[in-house]
MIVOKOL-868177 format. One line per 10 residues: number of its first residue (from 1); their letters; for each residue x, y, z of C-alpha. Coordinates in steps of 0.5 Angstrom, whole numbers, plus 500, padded with zeros to 3 digits. Layout:
% MIVOKOL-868177
NUM) a) X/Y/Z | ...
This chain:
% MIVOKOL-868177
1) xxxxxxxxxx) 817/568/368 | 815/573/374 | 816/579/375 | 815/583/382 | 816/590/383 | 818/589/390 | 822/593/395 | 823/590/401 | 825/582/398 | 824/578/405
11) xxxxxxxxxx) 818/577/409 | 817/581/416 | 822/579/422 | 819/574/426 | 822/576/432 | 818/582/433 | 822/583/440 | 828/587/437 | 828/592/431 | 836/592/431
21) xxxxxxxxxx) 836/587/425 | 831/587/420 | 832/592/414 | 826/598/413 | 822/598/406 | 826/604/406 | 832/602/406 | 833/602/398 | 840/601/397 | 842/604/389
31) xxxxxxxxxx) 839/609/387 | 831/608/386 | 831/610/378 | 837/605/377 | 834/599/380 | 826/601/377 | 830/602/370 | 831/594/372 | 825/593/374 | 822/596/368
41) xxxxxxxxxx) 827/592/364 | 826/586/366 | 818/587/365 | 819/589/357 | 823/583/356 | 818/578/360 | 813/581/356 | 815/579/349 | 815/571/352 | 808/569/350
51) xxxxxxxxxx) 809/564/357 | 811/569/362 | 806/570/368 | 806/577/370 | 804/579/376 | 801/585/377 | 802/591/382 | 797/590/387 | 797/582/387 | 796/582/395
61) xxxxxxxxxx) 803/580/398 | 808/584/393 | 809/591/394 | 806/591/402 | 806/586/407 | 798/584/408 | 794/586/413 | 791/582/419 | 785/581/416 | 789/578/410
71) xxxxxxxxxx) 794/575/414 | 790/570/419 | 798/569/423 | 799/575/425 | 797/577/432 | 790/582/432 | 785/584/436 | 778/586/433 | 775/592/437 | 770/598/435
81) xxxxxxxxxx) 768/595/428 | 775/593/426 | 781/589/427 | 788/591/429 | 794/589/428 | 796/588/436 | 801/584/440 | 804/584/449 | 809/583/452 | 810/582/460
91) xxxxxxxxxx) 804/581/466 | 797/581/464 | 796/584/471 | 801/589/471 | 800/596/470 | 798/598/463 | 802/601/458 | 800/602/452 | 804/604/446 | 801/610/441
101) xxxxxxxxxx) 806/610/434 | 806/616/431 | 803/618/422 | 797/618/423 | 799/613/417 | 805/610/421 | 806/604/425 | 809/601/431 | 815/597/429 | 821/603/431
111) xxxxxxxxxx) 818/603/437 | 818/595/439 | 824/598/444 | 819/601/448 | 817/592/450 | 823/593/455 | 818/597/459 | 816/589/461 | 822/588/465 | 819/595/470
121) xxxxxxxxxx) 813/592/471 | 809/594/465 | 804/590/461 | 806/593/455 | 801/593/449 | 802/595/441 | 798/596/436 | 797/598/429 | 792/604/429 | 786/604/424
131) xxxxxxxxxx) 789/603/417 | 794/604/419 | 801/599/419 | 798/592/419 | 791/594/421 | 786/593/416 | 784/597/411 | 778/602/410 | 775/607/406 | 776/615/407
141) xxxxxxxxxx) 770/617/409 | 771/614/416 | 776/617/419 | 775/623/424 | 779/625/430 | 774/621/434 | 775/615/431 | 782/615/433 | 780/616/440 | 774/611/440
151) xxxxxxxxxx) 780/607/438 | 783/607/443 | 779/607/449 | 776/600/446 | 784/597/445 | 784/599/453 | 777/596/456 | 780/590/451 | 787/588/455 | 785/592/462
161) xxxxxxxxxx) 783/587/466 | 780/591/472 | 778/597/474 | 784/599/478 | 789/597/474 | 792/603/472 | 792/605/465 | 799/609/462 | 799/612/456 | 806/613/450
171) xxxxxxxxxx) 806/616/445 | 810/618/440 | 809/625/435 | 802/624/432 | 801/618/438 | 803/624/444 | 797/628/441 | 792/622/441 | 794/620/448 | 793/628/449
181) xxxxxxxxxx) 786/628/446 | 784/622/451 | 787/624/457 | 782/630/455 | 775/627/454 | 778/621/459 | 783/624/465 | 779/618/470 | 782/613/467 | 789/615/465
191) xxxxxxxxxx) 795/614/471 | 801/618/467 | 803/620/461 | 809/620/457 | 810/624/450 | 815/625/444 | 815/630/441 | 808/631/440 | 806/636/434 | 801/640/438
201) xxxxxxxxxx) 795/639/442 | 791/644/438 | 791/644/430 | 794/652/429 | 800/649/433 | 801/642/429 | 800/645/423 | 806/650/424 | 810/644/427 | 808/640/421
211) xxxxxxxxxx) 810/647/415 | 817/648/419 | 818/640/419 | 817/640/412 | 824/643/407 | 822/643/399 | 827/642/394 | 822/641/388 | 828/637/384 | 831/634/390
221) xxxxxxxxxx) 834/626/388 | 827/624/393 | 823/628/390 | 826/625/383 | 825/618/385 | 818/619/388 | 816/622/381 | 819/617/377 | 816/611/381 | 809/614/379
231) xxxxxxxxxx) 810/613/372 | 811/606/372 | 806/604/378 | 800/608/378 | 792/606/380 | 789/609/387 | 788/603/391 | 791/602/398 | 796/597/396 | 800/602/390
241) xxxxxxxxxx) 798/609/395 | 801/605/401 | 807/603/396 | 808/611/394 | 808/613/401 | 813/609/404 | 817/611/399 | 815/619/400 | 817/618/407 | 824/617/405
251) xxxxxxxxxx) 823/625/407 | 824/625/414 | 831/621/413 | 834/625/407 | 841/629/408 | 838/636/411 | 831/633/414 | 829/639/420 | 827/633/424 | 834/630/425
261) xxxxxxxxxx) 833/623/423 | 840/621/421 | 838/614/417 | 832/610/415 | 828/608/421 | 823/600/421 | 817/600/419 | 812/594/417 | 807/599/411 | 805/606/411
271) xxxxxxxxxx) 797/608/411 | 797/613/406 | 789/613/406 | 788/614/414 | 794/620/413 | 791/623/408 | 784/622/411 | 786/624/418 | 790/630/417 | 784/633/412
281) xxxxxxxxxx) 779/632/417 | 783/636/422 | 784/641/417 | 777/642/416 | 774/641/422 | 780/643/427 | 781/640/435 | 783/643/441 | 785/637/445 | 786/642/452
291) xxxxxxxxxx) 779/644/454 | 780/639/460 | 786/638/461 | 788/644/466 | 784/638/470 | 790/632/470 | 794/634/475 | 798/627/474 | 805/629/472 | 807/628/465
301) xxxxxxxxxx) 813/627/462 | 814/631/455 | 821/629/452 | 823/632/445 | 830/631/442 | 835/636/441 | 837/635/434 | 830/637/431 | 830/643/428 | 823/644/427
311) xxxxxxxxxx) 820/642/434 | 826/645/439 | 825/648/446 | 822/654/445 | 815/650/442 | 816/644/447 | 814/649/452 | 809/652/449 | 805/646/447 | 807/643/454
321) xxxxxxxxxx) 804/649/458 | 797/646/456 | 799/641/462 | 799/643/469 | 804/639/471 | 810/637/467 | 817/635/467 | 820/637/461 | 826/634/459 | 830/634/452
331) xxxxxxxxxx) 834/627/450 | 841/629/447 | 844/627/440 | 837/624/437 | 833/627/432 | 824/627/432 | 825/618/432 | 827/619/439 | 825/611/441 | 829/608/435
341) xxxxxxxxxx) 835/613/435 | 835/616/442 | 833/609/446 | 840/610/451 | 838/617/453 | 831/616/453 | 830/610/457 | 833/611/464 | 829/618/464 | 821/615/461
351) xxxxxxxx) 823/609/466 | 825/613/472 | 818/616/471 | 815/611/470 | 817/608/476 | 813/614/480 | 806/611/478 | 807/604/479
């Protein structure tokens, strides 16, 4: 008999190329604490037979998907002393496009829409940043917000086939801060930007964003079931930490969220170590991301979502005045998650900016 403490029961989506299909691990259905008062049951019941084969928590496979280094079938490149979790769409030759997914901790998965960008012309390339999604895995003591920058720049001289193929940076949230930072220490080498609701480019503006974002109800049902899941499954590795922030994470969809999300949205595997890590060195060594920029003359575009609370025009100015020129634009009836949710408003406007640069 086996047991298997496991959310999502089918494997990843082949078909990377849609995301309208495939059901998010955040998607849980009953309400967690009845469905883990099964699981908990059917665990004591398979205890007391002396043949059971109970596998454990962190057997590799059962509470997350494996990572590439786990996975050799997954598509992955390895750069800057480790192996991300990476895939293309569209001409090698085109313009470059590269995908930025927000966290830091998350993945690509709900921004796979952004592929169509192929169609315009784009070489379009994701990938899962450190630690982060199906990327490998490391310890804490590694991360740093240079790290993330050095990241990226070795993901570009990976797929930039040449000196004047141009370079085009998307990035979402977290993502649209990190292609700010590099735009900052790299402005030879980027072509246009575009920016979702980034957080800040300054550590006091993301920490505000991220303290109005947050709604504390102590006894909430999420609060209830992250909690009462941590009595059944405990420990301290990636595998159990990036279960729990999965389930965590059911926060920027619940009833009431400030970010406008209206559902869960996809995602392939937390990283709750890189999230952790990341954001306590950025609070205990700060970043400015805008000391240069007032040198990127490039027009930007900086979109934000109408339905997000916490973020609203007042702050998409304030952060986006660090650029000296920017076309502002909100995207109507989406909430923080614009590229999954507000994909119909969003795209013709990203497009038409994106066919200035080619």
């Amino acid at each position: 008999m086996r047991v298997r403490l496991q959310v999502e029961a089918t494997r990843r989506n082949k078909d990377r190329t849609s995301t309208q299909n495939v059901q998010p691990i955040t998607n849980l259905g009953a309400p967690m604490k009845n469905l883990l008062r099964v699981f908990l049951a059917a665990a004591m019941v398979a205890i007391t037979v002396t043949s059971c084969d109970i596998l454990e928590p962190e057997d590799p496979g059962l509470l997350v998907p494996l990572t590439v280094d786990e996975d050799p079938s997954l598509p992955s490149i390895a750069v800057n002393g480790t192996q991300l979790h990476s895939e293309t769409f569209g001409n090698p030759d085109d313009p470059l496009l590269v995908v930025l997914h927000g966290g830091p901790g998350g993945d690509y998965r709900s921004l796979l829409n952004c592929n169509k960008f192929s169609a315009d012309g784009f070489f379009v390339v994701f990938y899962d940043q450190r630690g982060s999604g199906l990327s490998r895995r490391h310890n804490r003591e590694i991360y740093t917000t240079q790290l993330f920058i050095d990241d990226l720049d070795a993901v570009i001289k990976y797929y930039r086939r040449r000196a004047d193929q141009k370079v085009v940076l998307l990035g979402q949230s977290w993502g649209a801060m990190l292609a700010t930072a590099y735009v900052n220490e790299h402005p030879d080498v980027v072509s246009g930007v575009v920016m979702i609701e980034p957080g800040g480019f300054t550590w006091p503006d993301a920490e505000a964003y991220v303290e109005r974002c947050r709604s504390p109800k102590v006894f909430d049902e999420t609060s209830n079931d992250y909690l009462y899941l941590d009595q059944i499954i405990t420990g301290s590795d990636h595998i159990k930490l990036d279960y729990k922030a999965a389930l965590q994470g059911a926060a920027d969809y619940s009833d009431g969220n400030k970010v406008g999300n209206p559902g869960p949205y996809p995602f392939w595997r937390k990283g709750a170590v890189c999230g952790f890590a990341a954001t306590d060195y950025a609070r205990d060594h700060s970043f400015d991301f805008t000391t240069r920029l007032r040198q990127f003359t490039t027009k930007v575009l900086f979109t934000y979502s109408e339905l997000n609370e916490a973020y609203g025009r007042a702050h998409a100015q304030h952060v986006s005045s660090a650029y000296p020129n920017v076309q502002l634009v909100e995207i109507k009836g989406t909430g923080h998650e614009i590229p999954y949710f507000g994909w119909d408003g969003f795209y013709p406007v990203a497009s038409a900016y994106l066919n200035t640069i080619k």
